[in-house]
C-alpha positions as CSV (number, residue, x, y, z in Angstrom):
1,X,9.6,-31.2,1.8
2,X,8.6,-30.4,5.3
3,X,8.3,-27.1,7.1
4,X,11.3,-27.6,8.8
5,X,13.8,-28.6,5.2
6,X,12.4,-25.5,3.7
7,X,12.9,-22.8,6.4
8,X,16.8,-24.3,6.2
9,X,16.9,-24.1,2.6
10,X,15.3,-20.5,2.6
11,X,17.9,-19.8,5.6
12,X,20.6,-20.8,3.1
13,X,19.3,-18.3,0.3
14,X,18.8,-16.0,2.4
15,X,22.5,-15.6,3.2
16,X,23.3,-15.3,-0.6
17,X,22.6,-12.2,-2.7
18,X,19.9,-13.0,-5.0
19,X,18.6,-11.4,-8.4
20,X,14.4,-11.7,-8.6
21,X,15.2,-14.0,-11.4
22,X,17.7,-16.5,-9.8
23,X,15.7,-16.4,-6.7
24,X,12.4,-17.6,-8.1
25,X,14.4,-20.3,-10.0
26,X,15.7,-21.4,-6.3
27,X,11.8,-20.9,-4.9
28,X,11.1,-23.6,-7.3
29,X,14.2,-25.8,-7.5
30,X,13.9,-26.6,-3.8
31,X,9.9,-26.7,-3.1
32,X,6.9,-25.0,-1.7
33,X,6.1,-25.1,1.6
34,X,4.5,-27.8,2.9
35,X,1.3,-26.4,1.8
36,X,-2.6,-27.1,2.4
37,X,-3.2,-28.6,-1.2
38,X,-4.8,-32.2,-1.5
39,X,-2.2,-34.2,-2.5
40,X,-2.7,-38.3,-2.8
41,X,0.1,-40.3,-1.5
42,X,2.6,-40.2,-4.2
43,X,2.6,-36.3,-3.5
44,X,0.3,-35.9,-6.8
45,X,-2.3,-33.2,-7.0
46,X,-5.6,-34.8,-5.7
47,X,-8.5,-32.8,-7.9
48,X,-11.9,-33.5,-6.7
49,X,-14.6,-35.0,-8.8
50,X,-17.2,-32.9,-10.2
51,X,-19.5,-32.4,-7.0
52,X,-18.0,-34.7,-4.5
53,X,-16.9,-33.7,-1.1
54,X,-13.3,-34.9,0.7
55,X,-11.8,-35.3,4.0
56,X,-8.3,-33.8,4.5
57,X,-6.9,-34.0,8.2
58,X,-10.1,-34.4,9.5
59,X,-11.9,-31.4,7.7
60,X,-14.4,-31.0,5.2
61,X,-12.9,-30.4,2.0
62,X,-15.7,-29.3,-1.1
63,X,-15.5,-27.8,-5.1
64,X,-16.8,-24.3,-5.3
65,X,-16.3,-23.7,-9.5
66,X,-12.5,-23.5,-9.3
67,X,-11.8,-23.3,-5.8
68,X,-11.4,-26.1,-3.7
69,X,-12.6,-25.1,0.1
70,X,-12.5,-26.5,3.5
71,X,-15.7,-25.8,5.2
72,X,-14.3,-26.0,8.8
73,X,-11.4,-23.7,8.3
74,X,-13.7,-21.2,5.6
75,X,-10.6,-21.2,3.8
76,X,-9.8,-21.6,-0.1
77,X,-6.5,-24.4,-0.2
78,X,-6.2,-24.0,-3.8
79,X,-7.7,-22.5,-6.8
80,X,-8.1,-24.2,-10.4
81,X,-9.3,-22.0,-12.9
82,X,-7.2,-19.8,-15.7
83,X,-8.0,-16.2,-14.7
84,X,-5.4,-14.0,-14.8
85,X,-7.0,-11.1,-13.2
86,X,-9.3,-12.6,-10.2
87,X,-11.9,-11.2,-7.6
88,X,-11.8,-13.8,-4.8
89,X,-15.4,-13.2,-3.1
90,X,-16.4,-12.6,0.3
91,X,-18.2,-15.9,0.0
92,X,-18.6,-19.0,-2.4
93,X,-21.8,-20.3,-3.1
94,X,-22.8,-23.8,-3.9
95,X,-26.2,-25.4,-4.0
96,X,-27.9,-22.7,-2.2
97,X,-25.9,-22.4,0.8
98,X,-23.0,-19.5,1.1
99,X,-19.2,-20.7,2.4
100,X,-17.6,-17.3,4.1
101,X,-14.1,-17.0,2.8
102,X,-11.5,-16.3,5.5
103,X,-8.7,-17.4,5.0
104,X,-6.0,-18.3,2.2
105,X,-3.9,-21.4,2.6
106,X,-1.1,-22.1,2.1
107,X,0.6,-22.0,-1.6
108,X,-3.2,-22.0,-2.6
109,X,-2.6,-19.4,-5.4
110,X,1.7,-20.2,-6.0
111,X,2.0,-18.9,-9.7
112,X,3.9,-22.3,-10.2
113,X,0.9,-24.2,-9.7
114,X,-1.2,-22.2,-11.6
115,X,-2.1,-22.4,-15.3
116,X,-1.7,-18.7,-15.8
117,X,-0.1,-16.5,-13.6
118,X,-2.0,-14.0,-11.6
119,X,-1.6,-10.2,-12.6
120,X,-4.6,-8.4,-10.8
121,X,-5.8,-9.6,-7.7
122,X,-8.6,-8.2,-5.4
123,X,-8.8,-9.3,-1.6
124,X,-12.3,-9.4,0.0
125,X,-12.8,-7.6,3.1
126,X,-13.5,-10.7,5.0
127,X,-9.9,-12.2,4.5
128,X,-7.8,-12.8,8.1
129,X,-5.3,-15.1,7.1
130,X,-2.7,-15.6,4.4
131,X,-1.0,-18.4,4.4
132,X,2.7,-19.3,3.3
133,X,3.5,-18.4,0.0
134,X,0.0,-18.5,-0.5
135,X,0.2,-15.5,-4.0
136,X,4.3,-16.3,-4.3
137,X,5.6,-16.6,-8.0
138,X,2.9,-14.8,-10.0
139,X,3.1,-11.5,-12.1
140,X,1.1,-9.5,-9.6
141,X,1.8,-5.7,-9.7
142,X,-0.1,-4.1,-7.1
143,X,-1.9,-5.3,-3.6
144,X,-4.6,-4.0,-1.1
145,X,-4.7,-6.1,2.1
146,X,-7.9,-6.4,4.0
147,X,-8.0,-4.4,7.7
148,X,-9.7,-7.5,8.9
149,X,-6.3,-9.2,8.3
150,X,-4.4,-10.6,11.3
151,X,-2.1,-12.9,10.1
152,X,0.4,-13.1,7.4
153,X,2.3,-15.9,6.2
154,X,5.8,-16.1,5.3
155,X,7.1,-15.3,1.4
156,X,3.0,-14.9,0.9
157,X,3.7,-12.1,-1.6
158,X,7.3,-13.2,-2.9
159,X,8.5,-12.8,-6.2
160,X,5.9,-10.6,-7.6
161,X,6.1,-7.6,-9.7
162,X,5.1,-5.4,-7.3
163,X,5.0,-1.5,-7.1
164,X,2.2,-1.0,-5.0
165,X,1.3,-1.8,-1.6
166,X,-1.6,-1.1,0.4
167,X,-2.8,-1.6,3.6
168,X,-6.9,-0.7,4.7
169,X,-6.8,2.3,7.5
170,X,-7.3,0.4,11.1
171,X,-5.9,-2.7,9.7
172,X,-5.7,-5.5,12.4
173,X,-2.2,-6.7,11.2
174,X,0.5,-6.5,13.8
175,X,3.7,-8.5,12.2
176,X,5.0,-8.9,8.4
177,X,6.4,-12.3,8.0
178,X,9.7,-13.2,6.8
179,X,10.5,-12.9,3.0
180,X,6.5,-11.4,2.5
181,X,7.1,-9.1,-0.2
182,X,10.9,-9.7,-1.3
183,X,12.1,-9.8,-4.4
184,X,8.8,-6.8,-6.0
185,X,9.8,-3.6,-7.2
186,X,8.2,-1.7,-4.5
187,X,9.4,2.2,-4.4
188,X,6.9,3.4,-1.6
189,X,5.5,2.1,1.4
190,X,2.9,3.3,3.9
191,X,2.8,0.8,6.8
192,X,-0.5,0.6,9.4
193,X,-0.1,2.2,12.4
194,X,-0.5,-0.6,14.7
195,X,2.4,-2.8,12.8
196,X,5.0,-4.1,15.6
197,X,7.2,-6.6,14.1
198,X,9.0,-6.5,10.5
199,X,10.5,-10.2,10.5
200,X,13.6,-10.9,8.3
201,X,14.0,-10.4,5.0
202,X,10.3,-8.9,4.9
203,X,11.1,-5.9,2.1
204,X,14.6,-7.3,0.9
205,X,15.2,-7.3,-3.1
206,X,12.7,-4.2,-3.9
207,X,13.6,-0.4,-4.7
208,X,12.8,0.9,-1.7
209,X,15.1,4.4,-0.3
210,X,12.9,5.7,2.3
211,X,10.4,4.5,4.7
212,X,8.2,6.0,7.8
213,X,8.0,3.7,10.6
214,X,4.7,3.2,12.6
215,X,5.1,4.7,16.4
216,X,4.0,0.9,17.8
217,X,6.7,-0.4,15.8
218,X,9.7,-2.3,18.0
219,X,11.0,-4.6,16.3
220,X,13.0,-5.6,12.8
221,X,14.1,-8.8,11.5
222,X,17.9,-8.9,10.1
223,X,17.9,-8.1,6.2
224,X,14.4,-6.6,6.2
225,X,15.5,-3.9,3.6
226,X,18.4,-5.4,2.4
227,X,18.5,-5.1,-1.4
228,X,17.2,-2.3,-1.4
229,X,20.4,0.0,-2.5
230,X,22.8,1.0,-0.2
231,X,20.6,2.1,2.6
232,X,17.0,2.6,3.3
233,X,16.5,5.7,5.2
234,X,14.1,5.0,8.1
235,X,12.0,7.7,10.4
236,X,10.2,7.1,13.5
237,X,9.1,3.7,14.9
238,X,9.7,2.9,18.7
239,X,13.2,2.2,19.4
240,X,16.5,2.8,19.2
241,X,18.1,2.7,15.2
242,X,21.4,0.9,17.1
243,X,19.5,-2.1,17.5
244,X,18.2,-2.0,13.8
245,X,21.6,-1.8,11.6
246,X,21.0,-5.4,10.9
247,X,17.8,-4.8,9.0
248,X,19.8,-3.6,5.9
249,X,22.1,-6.3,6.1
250,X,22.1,-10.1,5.9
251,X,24.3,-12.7,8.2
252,X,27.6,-12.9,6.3
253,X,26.6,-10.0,4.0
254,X,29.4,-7.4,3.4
255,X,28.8,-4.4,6.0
């Protein structure tokens, strides 16, 4: 499924009410984004032999133990093993040499392509991307982000069990993708201060009732808290709240 298939199909959902059960079923009845995984041309999973290196699209592609890396990118595009509660490192050794770990790819940790679902998970510091739904459809239950973080993808936390979010003081991050953390069980949220875009859908599905907006904050995507209840009472942020009575609902939503 390309990019483009699965941002209508999530468009479609989106416009539904959904239940964190029936929404993960739909995550994985119509495919993960079109992700950074190694796949051979019959759209299998392509696992590297013991030691050998692989090109994908140009870039260096190696086994570190049970991630599989690409050098050029320092990013981790999937992850093999059978922990449950993992400690990605700030770097991967191999033979000597270190690999810095910056990025996540995407769908490199999706709990359906996992053989156990991830419950505990601890970021490096180094981290400045997350891709798309790069920790979707695990059993996490709580999340520090990295301040060195700068980039988001969409549904990257979906369908989780979260109740805890945390974001590192003079975190980098400026914009929450669409569908990030929906469908957790969030209650409380502390946002950084230099957050200026909440994109649709971002917070929809948890148990949030209340919420402090950063002062840099401008901006918010229709149905970021929907699902949330009734309302989500919002404070501060730089705006006007006229221009943000779409952020509880969704497009054909009853108002």
């Amino acid at each position: 499924m390309t990019s483009a298939s699965n941002a209508a199909s999530l468009s479609k959902r989106q416009s539904e009410r959904q239940t964190p059960a029936n929404a993960a079923e739909s995550f994985e009845e119509e495919g993960a984004v079109e992700s950074d995984i190694p796949l051979g041309k019959d759209g299998e999973l392509l696992l590297l032999p013991r030691g050998l290196k692989l090109e994908v699209d140009g870039q260096e592609v190696i086994e570190i133990g049970d991630y599989i890396y690409s050098v050029d990118a320092q990013k981790i595009i999937y992850y093999r093993g059978t922990e449950k509660e993992l400690d990605i490192p700030a770097a991967l050794k191999k033979d000597g040499v270190e690999y810095p770990v910056k990025a996540i790819g995407d769908s490199a940790f999706l709990g359906t392509n996992l053989q156990n679902k991830l419950k505990k998970l601890t970021l490096p510091e180094s981290i400045e991307t997350i891709g798309e739904q790069a920790f979707a459809l695990n059993e996490l239950e709580s999340i520090t982000l990295p301040a060195a973080l700068q980039e988001l993808g969409r549904e990257a936390f979906a369908n989780n069990d979260m109740t805890a979010l945390k974001f590192e003081p003079e975190s980098k991050l400026s914009a929450i993708s669409e569908s990030a953390f929906s469908h957790n069980t969030l209650k409380t949220l502390q946002l950084p201060d230099g957050l200026q875009l909440i994109e649709a859908d971002a917070f929809s599905d948890n148990r949030l009732s209340e919420v402090q907006l950063p002062a840099m904050l401008s901006e918010i995507g229709d149905g970021a808290f929907y699902g949330n209840g009734r309302y989500v009472y919002l404070s501060g942020g730089n705006g006007a709240f006229k221009k943000w009575k779409a952020c509880w609902y969704r497009e054909g939503s009853e108002q």
